[in-house]
C-alpha positions as CSV (number, residue, x, y, z in Angstrom):
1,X,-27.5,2.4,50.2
2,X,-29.4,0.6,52.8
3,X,-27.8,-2.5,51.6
4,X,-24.2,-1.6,53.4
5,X,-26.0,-0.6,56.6
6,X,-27.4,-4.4,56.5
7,X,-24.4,-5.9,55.7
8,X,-25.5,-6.9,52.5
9,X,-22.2,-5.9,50.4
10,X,-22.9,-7.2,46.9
11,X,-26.3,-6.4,46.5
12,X,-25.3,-2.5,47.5
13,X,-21.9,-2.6,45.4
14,X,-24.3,-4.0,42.1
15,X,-26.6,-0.8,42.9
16,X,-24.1,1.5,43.5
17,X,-22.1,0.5,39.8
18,X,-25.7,0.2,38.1
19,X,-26.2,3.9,39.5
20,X,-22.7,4.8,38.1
21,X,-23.7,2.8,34.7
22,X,-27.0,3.7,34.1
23,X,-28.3,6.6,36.5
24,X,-29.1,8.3,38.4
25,X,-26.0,9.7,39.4
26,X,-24.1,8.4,42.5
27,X,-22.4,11.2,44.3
28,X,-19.7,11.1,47.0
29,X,-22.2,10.5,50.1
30,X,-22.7,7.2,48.3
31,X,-19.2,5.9,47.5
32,X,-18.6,6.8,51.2
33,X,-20.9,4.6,52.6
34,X,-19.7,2.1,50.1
35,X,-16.4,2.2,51.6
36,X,-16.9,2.6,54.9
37,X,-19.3,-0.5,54.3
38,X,-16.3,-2.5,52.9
39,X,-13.3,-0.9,55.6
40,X,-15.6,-1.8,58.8
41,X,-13.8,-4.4,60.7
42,X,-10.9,-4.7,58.6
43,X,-13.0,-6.6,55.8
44,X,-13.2,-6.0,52.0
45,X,-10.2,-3.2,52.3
46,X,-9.2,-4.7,48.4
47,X,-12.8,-3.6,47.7
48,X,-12.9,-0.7,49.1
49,X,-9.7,0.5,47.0
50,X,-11.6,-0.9,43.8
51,X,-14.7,1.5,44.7
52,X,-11.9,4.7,45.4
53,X,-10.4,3.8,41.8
54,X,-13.9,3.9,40.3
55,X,-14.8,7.0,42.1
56,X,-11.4,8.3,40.4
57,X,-12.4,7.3,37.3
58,X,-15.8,8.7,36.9
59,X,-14.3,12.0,38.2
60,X,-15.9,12.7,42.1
61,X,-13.6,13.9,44.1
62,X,-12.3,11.1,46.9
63,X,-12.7,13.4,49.9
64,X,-10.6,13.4,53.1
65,X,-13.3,11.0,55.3
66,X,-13.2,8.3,52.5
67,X,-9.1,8.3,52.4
68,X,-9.5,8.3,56.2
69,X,-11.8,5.4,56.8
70,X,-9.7,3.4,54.5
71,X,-6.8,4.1,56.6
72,X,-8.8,2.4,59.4
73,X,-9.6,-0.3,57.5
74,X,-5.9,-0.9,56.3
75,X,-4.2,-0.6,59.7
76,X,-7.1,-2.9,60.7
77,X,-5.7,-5.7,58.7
78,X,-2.1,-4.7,59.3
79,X,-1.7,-3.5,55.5
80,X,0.7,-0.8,57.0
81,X,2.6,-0.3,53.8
82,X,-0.6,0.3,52.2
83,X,-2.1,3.0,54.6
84,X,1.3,4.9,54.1
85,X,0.4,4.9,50.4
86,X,-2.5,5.9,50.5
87,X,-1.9,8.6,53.4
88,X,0.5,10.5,50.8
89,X,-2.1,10.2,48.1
90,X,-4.6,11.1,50.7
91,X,-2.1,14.5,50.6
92,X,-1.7,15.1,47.2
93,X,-5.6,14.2,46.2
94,X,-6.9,16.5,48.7
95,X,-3.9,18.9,49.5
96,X,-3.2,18.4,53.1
97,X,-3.0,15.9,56.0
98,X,-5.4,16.4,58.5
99,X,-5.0,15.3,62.5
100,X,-7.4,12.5,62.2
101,X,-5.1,11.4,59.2
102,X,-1.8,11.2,61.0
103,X,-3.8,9.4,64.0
104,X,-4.7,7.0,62.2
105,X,-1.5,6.4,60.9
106,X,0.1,6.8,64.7
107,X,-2.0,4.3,65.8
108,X,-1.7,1.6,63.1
109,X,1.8,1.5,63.5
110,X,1.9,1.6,67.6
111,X,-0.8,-1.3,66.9
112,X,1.9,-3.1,64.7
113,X,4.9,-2.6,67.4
114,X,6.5,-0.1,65.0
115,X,7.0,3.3,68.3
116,X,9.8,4.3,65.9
117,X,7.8,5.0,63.0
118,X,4.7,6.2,64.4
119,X,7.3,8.6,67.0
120,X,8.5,10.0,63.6
């Protein structure tokens, strides 16, 4: 997964489905480097959902640092309806909201000028 660390996003996305695809197995470490490759900076946060849907789909559990670094990467590029969407699935997928969640959330909406929202 050297690829992401490079900044080399397609070569390490094609790796990471032709692991999915054809072996050997990816795991969760993986996908989260994927993502966090994608999230960092605001960039590729459409991608990064696309690799969280595929991660749903072949079953491995989307654990509470991926949800969270796609947070970052949402309120990064003021998708604010998006990381409150993914903050409740964030809840349901892994059963609670953690502090780092709901500080992520505070932040992206005192970053967009919304106090009321992020007070609440």
């Amino acid at each position: 997964m050297g690829f992401f660390v490079n900044g080399k996003l397609e070569e390490g996305l094609t790796m990471l489905y032709d692991m999915v695809k054809n072996g050997p197995s990816s795991n969760v470490k993986n996908f989260t480097i994927v993502v966090k490759g994608f999230c960092e900076g605001g960039k590729l946060v459409e991608e990064a959902i696309e690799v969280i849907e595929t991660m749903t789909q072949q079953g491995i559990n989307v654990d509470k640092f991926i949800y969270c670094t796609l947070l970052e990467g949402l309120c990064k590029i003021g998708k604010i309806k998006g990381v409150v969407q993914h903050f409740h699935q964030m809840g349901k997928a892994t059963g609670f909201n953690d502090l780092v969640a709901y500080n992520i959330l505070i932040n992206g909406f005192c970053k967009m000028g919304d106090m009321e929202r992020a007070y609440r």
